[in-house]
C-alpha positions as CSV (number, residue, x, y, z in Angstrom):
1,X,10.6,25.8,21.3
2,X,13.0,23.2,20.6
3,X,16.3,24.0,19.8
4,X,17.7,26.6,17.5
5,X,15.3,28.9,15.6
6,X,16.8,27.5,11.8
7,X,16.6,24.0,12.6
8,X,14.5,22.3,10.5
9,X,14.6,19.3,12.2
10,X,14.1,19.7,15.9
11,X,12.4,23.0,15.7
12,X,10.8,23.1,12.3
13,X,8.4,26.1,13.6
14,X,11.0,28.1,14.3
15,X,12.1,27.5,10.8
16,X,8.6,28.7,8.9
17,X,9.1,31.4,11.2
18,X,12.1,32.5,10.3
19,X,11.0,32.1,6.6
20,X,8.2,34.6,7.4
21,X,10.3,36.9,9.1
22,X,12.0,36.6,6.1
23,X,9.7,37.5,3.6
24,X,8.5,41.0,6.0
25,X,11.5,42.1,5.7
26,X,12.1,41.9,2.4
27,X,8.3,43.9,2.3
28,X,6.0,40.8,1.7
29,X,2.3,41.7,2.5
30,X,1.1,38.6,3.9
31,X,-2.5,40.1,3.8
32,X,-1.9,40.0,0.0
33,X,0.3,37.1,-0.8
34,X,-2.8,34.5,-1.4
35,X,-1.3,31.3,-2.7
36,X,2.4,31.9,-1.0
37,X,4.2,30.0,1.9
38,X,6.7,32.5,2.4
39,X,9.2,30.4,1.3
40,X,8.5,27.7,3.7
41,X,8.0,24.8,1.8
42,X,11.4,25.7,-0.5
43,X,13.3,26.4,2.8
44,X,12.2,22.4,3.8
45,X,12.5,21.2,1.1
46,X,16.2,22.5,0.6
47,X,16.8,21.1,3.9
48,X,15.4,17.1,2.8
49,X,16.4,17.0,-0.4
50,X,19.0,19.4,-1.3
51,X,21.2,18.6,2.1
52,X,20.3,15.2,2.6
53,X,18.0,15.7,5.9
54,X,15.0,13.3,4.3
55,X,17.3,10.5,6.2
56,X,18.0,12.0,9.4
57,X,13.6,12.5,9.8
58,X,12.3,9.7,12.4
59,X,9.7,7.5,11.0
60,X,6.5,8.3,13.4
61,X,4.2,4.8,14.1
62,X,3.3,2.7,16.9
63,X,6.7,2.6,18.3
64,X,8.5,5.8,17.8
65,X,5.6,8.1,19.0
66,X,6.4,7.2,22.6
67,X,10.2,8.6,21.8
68,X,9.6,11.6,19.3
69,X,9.2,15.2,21.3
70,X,6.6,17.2,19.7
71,X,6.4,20.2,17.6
72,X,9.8,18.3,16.2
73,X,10.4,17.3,12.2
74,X,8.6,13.7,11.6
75,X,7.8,11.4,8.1
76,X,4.2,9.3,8.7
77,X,3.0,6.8,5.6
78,X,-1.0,6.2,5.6
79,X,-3.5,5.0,3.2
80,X,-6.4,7.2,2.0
81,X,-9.5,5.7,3.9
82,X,-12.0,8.7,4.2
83,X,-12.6,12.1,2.6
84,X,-13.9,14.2,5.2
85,X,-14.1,17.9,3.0
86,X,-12.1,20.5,3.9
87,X,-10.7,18.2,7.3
88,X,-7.9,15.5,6.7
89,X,-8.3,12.7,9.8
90,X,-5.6,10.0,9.0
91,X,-6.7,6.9,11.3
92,X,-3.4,4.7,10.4
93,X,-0.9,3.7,12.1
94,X,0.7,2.1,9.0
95,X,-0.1,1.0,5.2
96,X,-3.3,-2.3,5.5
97,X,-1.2,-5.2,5.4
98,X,1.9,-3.7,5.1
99,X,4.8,-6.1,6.1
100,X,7.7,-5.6,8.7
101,X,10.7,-5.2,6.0
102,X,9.1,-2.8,3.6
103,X,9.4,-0.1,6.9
104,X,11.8,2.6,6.2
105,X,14.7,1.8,9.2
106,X,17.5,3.7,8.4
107,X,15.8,6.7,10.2
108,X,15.0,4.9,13.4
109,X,18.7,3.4,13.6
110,X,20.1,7.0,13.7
111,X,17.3,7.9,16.1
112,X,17.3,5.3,18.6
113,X,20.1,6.4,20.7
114,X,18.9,9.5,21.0
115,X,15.3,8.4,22.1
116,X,17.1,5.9,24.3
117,X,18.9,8.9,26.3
118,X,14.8,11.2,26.2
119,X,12.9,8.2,27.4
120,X,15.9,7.8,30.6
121,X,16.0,11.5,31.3
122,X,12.3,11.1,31.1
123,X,12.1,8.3,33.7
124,X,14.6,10.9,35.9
125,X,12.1,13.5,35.9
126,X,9.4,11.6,36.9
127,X,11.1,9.7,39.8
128,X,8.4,9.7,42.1
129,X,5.5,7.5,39.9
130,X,5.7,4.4,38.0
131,X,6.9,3.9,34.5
132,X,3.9,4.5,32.5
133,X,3.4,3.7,28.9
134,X,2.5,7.2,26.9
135,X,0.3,5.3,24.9
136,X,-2.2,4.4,27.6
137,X,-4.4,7.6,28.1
138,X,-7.7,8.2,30.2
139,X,-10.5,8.0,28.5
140,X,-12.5,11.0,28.3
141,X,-12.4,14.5,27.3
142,X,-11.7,16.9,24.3
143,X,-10.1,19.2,23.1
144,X,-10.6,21.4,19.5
145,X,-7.8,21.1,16.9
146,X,-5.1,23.5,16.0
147,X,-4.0,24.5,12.4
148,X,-0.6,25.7,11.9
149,X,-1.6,28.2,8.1
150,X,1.6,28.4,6.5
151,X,-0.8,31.2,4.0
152,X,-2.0,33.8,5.5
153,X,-4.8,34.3,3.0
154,X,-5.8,30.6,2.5
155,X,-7.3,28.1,5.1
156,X,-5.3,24.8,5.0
157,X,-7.2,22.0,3.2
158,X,-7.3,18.5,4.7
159,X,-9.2,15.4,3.8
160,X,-9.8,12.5,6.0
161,X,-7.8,9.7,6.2
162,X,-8.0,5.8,7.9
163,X,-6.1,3.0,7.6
164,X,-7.2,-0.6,8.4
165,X,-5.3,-2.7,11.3
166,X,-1.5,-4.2,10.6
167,X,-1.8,-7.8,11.5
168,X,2.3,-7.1,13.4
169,X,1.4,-3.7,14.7
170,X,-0.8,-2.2,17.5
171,X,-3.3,0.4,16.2
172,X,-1.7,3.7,15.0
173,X,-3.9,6.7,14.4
174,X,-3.0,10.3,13.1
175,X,-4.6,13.2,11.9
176,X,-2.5,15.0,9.2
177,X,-3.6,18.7,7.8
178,X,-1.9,19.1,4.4
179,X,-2.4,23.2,3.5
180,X,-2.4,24.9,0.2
181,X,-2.9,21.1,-2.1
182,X,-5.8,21.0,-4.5
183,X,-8.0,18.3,-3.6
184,X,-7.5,16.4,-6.5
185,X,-3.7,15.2,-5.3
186,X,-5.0,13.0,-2.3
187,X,-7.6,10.0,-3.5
188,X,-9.0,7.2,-1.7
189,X,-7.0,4.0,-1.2
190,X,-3.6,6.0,-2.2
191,X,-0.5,5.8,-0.2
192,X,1.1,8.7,0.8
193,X,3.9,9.7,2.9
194,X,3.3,13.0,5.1
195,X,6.3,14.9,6.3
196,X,5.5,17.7,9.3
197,X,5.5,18.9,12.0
198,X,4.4,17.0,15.1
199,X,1.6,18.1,17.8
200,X,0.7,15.2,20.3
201,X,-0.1,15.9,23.7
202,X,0.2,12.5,26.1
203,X,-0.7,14.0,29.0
204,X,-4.1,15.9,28.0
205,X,-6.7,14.4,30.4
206,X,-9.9,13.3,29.3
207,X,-13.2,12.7,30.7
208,X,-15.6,11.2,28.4
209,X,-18.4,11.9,30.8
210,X,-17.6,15.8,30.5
211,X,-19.8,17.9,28.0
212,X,-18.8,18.9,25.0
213,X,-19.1,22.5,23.8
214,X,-17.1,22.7,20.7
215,X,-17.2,25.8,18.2
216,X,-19.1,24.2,15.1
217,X,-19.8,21.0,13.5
218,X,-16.8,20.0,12.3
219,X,-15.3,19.8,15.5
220,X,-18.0,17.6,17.0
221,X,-16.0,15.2,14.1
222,X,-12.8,15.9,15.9
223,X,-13.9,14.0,19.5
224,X,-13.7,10.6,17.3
225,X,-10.0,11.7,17.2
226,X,-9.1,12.9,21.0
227,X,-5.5,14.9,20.4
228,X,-4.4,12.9,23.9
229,X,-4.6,9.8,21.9
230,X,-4.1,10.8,18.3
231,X,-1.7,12.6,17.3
232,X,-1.7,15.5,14.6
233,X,0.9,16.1,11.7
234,X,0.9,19.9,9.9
235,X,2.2,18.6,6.5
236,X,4.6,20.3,4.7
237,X,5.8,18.1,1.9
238,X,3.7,15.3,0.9
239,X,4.3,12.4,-2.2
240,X,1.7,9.5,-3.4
241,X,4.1,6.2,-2.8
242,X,4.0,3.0,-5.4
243,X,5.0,-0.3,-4.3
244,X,8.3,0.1,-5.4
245,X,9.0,2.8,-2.9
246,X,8.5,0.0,-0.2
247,X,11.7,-2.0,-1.7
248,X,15.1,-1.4,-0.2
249,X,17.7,-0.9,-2.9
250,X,15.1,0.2,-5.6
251,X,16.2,2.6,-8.1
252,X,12.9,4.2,-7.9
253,X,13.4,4.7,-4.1
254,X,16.3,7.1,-5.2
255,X,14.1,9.7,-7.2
256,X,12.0,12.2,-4.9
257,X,8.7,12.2,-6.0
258,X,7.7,15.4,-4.1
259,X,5.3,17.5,-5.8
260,X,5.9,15.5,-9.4
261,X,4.7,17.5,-12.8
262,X,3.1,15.1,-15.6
263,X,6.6,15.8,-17.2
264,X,8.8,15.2,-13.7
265,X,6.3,12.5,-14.3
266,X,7.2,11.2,-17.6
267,X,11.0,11.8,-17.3
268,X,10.6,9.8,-13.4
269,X,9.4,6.6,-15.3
270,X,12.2,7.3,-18.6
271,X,15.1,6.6,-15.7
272,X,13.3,3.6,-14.5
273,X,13.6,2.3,-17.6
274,X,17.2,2.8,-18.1
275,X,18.0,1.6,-14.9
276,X,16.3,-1.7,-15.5
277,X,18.2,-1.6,-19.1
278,X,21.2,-1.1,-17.8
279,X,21.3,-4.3,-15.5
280,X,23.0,-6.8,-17.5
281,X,21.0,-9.2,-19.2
282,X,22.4,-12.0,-17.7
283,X,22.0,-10.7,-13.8
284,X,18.5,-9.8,-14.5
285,X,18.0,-13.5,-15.9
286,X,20.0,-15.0,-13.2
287,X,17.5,-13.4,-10.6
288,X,14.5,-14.9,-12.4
289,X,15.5,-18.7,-12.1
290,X,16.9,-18.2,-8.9
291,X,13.3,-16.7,-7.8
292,X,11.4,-19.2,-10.1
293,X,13.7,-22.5,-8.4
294,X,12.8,-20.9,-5.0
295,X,9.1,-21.2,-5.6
296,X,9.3,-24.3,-7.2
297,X,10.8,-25.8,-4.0
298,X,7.8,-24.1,-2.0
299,X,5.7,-25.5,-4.4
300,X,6.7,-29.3,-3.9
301,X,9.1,-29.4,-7.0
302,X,6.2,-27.8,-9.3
303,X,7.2,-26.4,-11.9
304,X,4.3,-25.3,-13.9
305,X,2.1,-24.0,-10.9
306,X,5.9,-22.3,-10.1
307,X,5.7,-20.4,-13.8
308,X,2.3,-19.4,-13.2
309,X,2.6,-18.4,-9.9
310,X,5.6,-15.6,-11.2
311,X,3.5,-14.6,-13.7
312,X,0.4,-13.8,-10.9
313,X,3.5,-12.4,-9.0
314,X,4.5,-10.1,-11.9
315,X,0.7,-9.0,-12.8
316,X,-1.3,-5.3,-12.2
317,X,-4.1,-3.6,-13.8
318,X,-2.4,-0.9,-16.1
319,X,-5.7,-0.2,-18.3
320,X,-9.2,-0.3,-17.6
321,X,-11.5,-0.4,-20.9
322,X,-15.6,-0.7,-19.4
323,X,-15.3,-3.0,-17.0
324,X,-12.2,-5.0,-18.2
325,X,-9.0,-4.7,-16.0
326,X,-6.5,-5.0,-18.3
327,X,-3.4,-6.6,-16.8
328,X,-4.6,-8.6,-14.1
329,X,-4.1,-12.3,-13.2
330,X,-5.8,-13.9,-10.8
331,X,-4.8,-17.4,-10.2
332,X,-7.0,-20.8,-8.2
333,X,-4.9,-23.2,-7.5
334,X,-6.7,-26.3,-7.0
335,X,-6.3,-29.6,-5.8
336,X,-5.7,-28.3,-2.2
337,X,-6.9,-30.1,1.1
338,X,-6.6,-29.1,4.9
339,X,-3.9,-31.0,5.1
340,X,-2.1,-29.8,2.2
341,X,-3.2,-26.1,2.6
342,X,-1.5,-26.0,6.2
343,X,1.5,-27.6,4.9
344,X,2.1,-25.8,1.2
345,X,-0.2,-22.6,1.8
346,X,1.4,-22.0,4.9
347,X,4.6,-22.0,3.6
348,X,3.1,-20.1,0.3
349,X,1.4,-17.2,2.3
350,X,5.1,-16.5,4.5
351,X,6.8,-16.6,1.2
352,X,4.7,-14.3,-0.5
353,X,4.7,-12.2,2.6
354,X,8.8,-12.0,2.5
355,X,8.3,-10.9,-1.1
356,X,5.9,-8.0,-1.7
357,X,4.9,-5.1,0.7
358,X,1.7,-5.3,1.2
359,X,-0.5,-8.9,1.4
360,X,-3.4,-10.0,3.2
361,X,-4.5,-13.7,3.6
362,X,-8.4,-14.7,4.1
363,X,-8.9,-18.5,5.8
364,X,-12.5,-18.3,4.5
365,X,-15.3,-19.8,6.4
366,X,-19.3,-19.3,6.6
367,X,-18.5,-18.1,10.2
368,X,-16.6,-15.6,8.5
369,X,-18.2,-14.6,6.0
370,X,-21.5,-14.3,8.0
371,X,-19.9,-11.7,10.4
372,X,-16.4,-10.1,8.7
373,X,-16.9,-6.2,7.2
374,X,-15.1,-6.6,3.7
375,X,-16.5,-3.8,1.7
376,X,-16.0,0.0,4.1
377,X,-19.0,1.1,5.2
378,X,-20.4,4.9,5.7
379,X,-21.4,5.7,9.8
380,X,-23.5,8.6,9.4
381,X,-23.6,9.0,13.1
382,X,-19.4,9.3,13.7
383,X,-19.2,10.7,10.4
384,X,-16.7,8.9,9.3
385,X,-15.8,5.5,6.5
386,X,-15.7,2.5,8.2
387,X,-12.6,0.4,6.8
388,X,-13.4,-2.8,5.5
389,X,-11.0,-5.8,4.6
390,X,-11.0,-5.1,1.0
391,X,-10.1,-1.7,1.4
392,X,-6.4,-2.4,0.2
393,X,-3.6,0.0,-0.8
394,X,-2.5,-0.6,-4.8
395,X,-0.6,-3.2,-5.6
396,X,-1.4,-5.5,-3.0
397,X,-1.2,-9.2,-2.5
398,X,-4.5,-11.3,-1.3
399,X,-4.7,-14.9,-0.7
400,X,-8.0,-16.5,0.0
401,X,-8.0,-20.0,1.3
402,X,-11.3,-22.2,0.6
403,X,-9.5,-24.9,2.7
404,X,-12.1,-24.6,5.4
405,X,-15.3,-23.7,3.7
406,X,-17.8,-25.9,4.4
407,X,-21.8,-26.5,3.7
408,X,-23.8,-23.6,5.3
409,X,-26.5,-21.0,4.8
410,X,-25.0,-17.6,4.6
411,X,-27.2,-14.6,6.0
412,X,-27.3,-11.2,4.3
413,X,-24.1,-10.2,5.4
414,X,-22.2,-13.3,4.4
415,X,-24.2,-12.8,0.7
416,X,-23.2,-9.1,0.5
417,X,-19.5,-10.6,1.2
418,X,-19.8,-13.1,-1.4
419,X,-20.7,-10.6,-3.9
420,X,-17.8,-8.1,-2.9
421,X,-15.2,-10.9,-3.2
422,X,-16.8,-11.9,-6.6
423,X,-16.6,-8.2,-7.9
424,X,-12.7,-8.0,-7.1
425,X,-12.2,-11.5,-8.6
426,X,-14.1,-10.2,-11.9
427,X,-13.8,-6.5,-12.3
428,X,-11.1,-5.4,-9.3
429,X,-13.4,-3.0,-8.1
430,X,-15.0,-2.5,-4.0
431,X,-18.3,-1.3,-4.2
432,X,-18.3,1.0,-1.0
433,X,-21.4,1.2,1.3
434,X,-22.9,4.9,1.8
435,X,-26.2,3.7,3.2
436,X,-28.4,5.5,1.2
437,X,-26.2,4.9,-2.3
438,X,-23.0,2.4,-3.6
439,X,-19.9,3.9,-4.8
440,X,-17.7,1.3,-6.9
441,X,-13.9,1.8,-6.4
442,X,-11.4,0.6,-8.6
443,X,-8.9,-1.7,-7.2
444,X,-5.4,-3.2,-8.1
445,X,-5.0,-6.8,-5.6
446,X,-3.2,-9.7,-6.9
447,X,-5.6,-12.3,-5.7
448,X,-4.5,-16.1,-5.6
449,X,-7.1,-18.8,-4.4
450,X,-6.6,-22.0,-3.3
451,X,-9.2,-24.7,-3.1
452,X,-9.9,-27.9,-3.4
453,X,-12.1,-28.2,-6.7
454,X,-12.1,-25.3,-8.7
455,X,-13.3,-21.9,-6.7
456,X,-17.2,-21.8,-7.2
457,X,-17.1,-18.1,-5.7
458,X,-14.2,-16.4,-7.3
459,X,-13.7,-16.7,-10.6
460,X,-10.2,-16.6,-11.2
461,X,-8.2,-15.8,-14.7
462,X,-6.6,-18.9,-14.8
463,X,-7.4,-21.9,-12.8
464,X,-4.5,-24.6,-12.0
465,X,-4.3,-28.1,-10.5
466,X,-1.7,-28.4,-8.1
467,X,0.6,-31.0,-8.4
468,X,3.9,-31.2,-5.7
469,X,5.9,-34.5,-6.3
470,X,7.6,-33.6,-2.4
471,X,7.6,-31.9,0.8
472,X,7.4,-28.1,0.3
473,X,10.9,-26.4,1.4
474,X,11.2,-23.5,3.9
475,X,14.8,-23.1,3.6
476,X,16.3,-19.7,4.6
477,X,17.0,-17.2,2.2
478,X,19.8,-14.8,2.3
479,X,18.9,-11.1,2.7
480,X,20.7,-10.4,-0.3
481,X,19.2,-13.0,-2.4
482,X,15.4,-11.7,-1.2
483,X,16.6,-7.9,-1.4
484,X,17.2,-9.0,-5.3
485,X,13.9,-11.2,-5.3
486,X,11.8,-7.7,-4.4
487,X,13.6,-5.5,-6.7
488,X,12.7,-7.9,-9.5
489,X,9.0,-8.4,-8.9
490,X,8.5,-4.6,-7.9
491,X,10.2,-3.3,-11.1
492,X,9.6,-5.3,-13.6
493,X,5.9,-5.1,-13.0
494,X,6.5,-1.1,-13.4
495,X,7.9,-1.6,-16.7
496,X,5.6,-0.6,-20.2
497,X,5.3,-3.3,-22.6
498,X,4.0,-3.3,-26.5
499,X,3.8,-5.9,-29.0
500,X,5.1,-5.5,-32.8
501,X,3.2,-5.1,-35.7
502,X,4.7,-8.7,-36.9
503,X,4.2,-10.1,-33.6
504,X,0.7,-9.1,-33.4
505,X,-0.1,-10.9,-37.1
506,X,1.8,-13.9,-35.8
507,X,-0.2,-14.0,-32.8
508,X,-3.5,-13.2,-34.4
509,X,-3.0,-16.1,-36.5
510,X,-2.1,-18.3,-34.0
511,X,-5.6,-17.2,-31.9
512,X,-7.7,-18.1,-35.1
513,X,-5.9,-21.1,-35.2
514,X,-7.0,-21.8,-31.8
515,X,-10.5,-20.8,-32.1
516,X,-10.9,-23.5,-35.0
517,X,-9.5,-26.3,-33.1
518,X,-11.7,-25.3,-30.2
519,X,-15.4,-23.5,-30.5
520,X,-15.6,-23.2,-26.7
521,X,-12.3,-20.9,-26.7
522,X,-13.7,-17.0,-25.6
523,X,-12.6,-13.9,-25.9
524,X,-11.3,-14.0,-22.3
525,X,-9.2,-17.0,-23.1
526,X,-7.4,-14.4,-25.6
527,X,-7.4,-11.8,-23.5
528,X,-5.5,-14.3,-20.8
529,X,-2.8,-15.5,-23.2
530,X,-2.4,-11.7,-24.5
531,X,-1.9,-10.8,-20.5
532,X,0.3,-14.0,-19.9
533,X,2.5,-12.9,-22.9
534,X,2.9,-9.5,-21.4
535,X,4.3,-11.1,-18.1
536,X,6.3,-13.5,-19.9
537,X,8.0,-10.8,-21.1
538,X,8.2,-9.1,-18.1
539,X,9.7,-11.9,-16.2
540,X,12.5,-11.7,-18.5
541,X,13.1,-8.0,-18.3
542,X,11.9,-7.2,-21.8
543,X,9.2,-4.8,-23.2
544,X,8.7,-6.2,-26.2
545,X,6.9,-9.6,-27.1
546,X,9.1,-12.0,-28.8
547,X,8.0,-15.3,-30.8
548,X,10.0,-17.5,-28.1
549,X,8.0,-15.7,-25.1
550,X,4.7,-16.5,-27.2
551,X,6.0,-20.2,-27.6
552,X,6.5,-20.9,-23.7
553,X,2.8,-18.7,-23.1
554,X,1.4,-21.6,-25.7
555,X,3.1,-24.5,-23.9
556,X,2.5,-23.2,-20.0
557,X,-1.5,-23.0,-21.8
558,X,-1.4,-26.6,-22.8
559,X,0.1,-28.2,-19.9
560,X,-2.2,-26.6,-18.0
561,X,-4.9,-28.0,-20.2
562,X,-3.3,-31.2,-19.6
563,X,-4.0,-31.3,-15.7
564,X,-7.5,-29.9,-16.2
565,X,-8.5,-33.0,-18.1
C-alpha cells in the first residue's frame, strides 16, 4: 500500500478499508447490509467535495498514465460507446473530438513535479536497461479482471464503454467498474467523468500465442482489453458531464453534479439562471458583438452569414416531438470553392475548434465515403460496438466540407453513409448497426455544411450564400477574450426560453401574413423562424421573445432571401 492508511488520495484502499473497519466495530453485519458501502462513498466524497481534494486528483489519459502509481486516487472522462451487461469496458482515452483546452489542467499542474521526481527515481532503479516507454507492452497474454465490491452483498455493476480516436491524442483505453448504480444512470453517447481507484499493471507480460483458459464467458470479453495495456478504474463517484462543464470559468463548472436528484436537478439549473441574470446586461451584450465582429472578420467582412453562423453556434435540440428535433439549426453555406474552402473553411473549422469542446470536421469525398465507418457497428465475434464517426458526445460541433466531392458511383457502403449523414441532417438521429436489427439513436450535433451549390445530400435548416467582400482574418485572440467567447455560447445555449401570450398572437399573425404573400412557405419554414427567434433571444441573454428580436429574425429571413434569388 501506498502511503498512509486514511489517505484518500494516494492510498484510497486503505481508506474504504478503514471505512469498513469502521462500520465492524460499530457492529455492522456486512453479510446483511445489502445496498450499503460502509460509509465509503460519504467518506470520499467528504474528502473531494467537502475539503476541496476534487482539485488535487490527477487527470488519468494518454499522458499521465505513464506518471500515476497505481492503486492511487485518479478522475478519467469517457463517452458511453458500448453496453456490455453487467461488465463496464471503457475504450477511451478521451471525449470523440474533444479539443486540447476543454482538458481539466489545474490537476496535472499540481501533479507534474511530483511525477517528474517518480519518473527520475524510476529511471534510478532501473539503471541497467534503456529508458522504455510504459506504454509500449508485448503483445500477448491475459490475465482475468479484479473487482474491488465496496457491498458485501451486491456484485458491482458495469456497463461497457468506448470512445472514438482524438484527432491530438494517441489512443487511450480504460475499463471502469462503477458498483452499486442502477443501470439506468449510464446511457450510450453520455459523457461521464469516473473518479477511482487505479489498477494498471505495465509490466504484465503477454503472449498472444499462449492459450487461454479463463473462468466463464464474460472473461473471454476481457482479452479484447489486456490489463497490461488497459488500464482498470473501480469507480467510486461518478457524474454525467454537459458541455458546459468543458468551459473554464463556467459557473456551472462550480456546482458538483455528483449523484444529482431531479430536485438537486431542478435547483442546479435555478442558479444557472441567476448567474447568467446577474451578469450585467451590458457585459453580456458586449461579449456578443465582440464574438459576432470576430466571426464576421473570419467570414470576409460577412455580416449576415456572421448572424447566422451565432445563431447555428447558439442552437441544440431541447425537445423532440415524432421525429422533429426541436431546437436544432443546421446551416449550408454555399457558394464555396476549393479555393475558398481552404482559405475561409480552414480558418472557420480552427475557429470553431477554439470555441466549443467538442467538433469534428468531414473533407467529404466518394473515396471516403466508399470506405469510412460513420454509423457504430455491432462485432458479434469481439463482442463488442464498433465506434463509428457519427457516434458523437452531446452537444457537439460537425463540419462537413463538399469542397472535394466529385462525380462517382458510390458502393453499398458509401450509400449506407449517405443515408446516415442524411438522417442526422433531418432527424439528428444514428441508426446503429446490430447485424441482425437497427437501433436509431438520438443525437444532438451542430452540423454546418459548406458547398458549392446548395448541399444535394444534407438537407440543412437554413441554406446561405456566402458572400466575403475580403481576405478572411486569423488574428490572435486573447485568452481572456476566447475564455468569455466559450462561456457565452456554452451558457446561453443552457438557458430556457418561452414566448408570451401577446408575442405568440403577434407572431402568429405575422406567419399568416407570410403564408398569403407566399403559398410555397411550409410548416418547416415556421418552424425555422420560431427556432431562429429562440436563438435571437438567446444571443442576447434573454429568455423571453421580444417584438425587436422577431423584427431582426424577419430581416436576417429576407436578406437571406435576397442572396437566394
Amino acid at each position: 500500500m501506498v502511503g498512509l492508511p486514511f489517505d484518500c488520495l494516494a492510498n484510497p484502499l486503505g481508506a474504504v478499508r478503514l471505512s469498513f473497519e469502521k462500520a465492524l466495530s460499530s457492529g455492522l453485519d456486512p453479510s446483511t447490509s445489502d445496498g450499503q458501502d460502509w460509509g465509503a462513498v460519504d467518506l470520499f466524497r467528504q474528502f473531494l467535495f467537502d475539503n476541496g481534494g476534487l482539485s488535487q486528483v490527477p487527470i488519468l489519459n494518454a499522458t499521465s498514465v505513464k506518471y500515476i502509481q497505481p492503486n492511487t486516487l485518479v478522475r478519467f472522462r469517457a463517452m458511453v460507446q458500448d453496453m456490455w451487461g453487467n461488465e463496464l469496458y471503457v475504450g477511451a482515452y478521451k471525449v470523440p473530438g474533444l479539443n486540447s483546452w476543454a482538458e481539466p489542467s489545474e490537476t496535472l499542474a499540481n501533479q507534474h513535479k511530483a511525477w517528474t521526481s517518480q519518473q527520475r527515481e524510476k529511471r534510478a532503479r532501473d539503471d541497467d536497461d534503456e529508458a522504455v516507454d510504459p506504454m509500449e507492452v508485448r503483445e500477448g497474454g491475459h490475465s482475468s479482471s479484479t473487482s474491488m465490491q465496496l457491498d458485501s452483498a451486491n456484485e458491482g455493476h458495469s456497463h461497457s464503454f468506448s470512445a472514438s480516436p482524438d484527432s491530438e491524442s494517441n489512443c487511450f483505453s480504460c475499463l471502469v467498474k462503477v458498483y452499486d448504480s442502477p443501470e439506468s444512470d449510464l446511457k450510450l453517447n453520455e459523457v461521464f467523468e469516473f473518479i477511482g481507484v487505479l489498477n494498471f499493471d505495465l509490466e504484465l507480460p503477454m503472449n498472444k500465442d499462449e492459450p487461454c483458459h479463463l473462468a466463464d464467458g464474460l472473461e473471454d470479453d476481457l482479452v479484447q482489453l489486456p490489463p497490461g495495456k488497459v488500464p482498470r478504474i473501480h469507480c467510486l463517484v461518478h457524474r454525467k458531464l454537459g458541455v458546459h462543464d468543458f468551459i473554464i470559468g463556467s459557473p456551472m463548472r462550480e456546482v458538483p453534479g455528483f449523484f444529482l436528484s431531479l430536485l438537486d436537478l431542478i435547483v442546479y439549473f435555478a442558479i444557472l439562471q441567476y448567474v447568467i441574470d446577474s451578469v450585467n446586461q451590458a457585459n453580456k451584450l458586449g461579449i456578443r458583438e465582440s464574438l459576432l465582429n470576430h466571426l464576421t472578420a473570419l467570414l470576409g467582412n460577412d455580416g449576415v452569414a456572421a448572424q447566422f453562423l451565432l445563431l447555428h453556434l447558439l442552437s441544440r435540440v431541447h425537445a423532440r416531438v415524432d421525429d422533429v428535433a426541436v431546437g436544432k439549426f443546421s446551416l449550408n453555406l454555399t457558394c464555396f470553392s476549393k479555393e475558398t474552402a481552404s482559405v475561409f473553411g480552414s480558418c472557420l473549422t480552427l475557429a470553431v475548434k477554439e470555441l466549443l469542446p467538442f467538433t469534428q470536421h468531414i473533407p467529404l469525398t466518394i473515396e471516403y465515403l466508399n470506405s469510412a465507418v460513420l454509423a457504430p457497428k455491432k462485432d458479434y465475434q469481439q463482442n463488442r460496438l464498433v465506434s463509428g464517426v457519427l457516434q458523437l458526445a452531446e452537444g457537439s460541433h460537425l463540419i462537413i466540407d463538399e469542397t472535394q466531392l466529385q462525380v462517382g458511383t458510390l458502393n453499398s457502403t458509401g450509400v449506407e453513409n449517405v443515408r446516415s449523414l442524411k438522417n442526422l441532417a433531418e432527424l439528428q438521429k444514428v441508426e446503429y448497426d446490430f447485424q441482425y436489427y437497427k437501433v436509431e439513436m438520438a443525437a444532438d450535433v451542430q452540423l454546418l455544411v459548406l458547398s458549392e451549390g446548395k448541399s444535394n445530400l444534407l438537407p440543412a435548416d437554413s441554406v446561405l450564400p456566402f458572400q466575403p467582400s475580403s481576405a478572411g482574418s486569423s488574428e490572435i485572440v486573447e485568452e481572456a477574450a476566447m475564455q468569455n467567447w466559450r462561456w457565452y455560447l456554452g451558457a446561453l445555449r443552457s438557458l430556457s426560453h418561452s414566448i408570451s401570450p401577446g408575442m405568440q398572437k403577434i407572431v402568429e399573425e405575422d406567419l399568416v401574413a407570410a403564408r398569403q404573400a407566399d403559398r410555397s412557405l411550409s410548416s418547416q419554414d415556421f418552424s425555422r423562424l420560431l427556432t431562429m427567434g429562440r436563438l435571437t433571444s438567446l444571443s442576447f441573454g434573454e429568455s423571453w421573445l421580444t417584438v425587436e428580436h422577431w423584427q431582426m429574425v424577419k430581416e436576417l429571413e429576407r436578406l437571406r432571401k435576397e442572396r437566394l434569388r
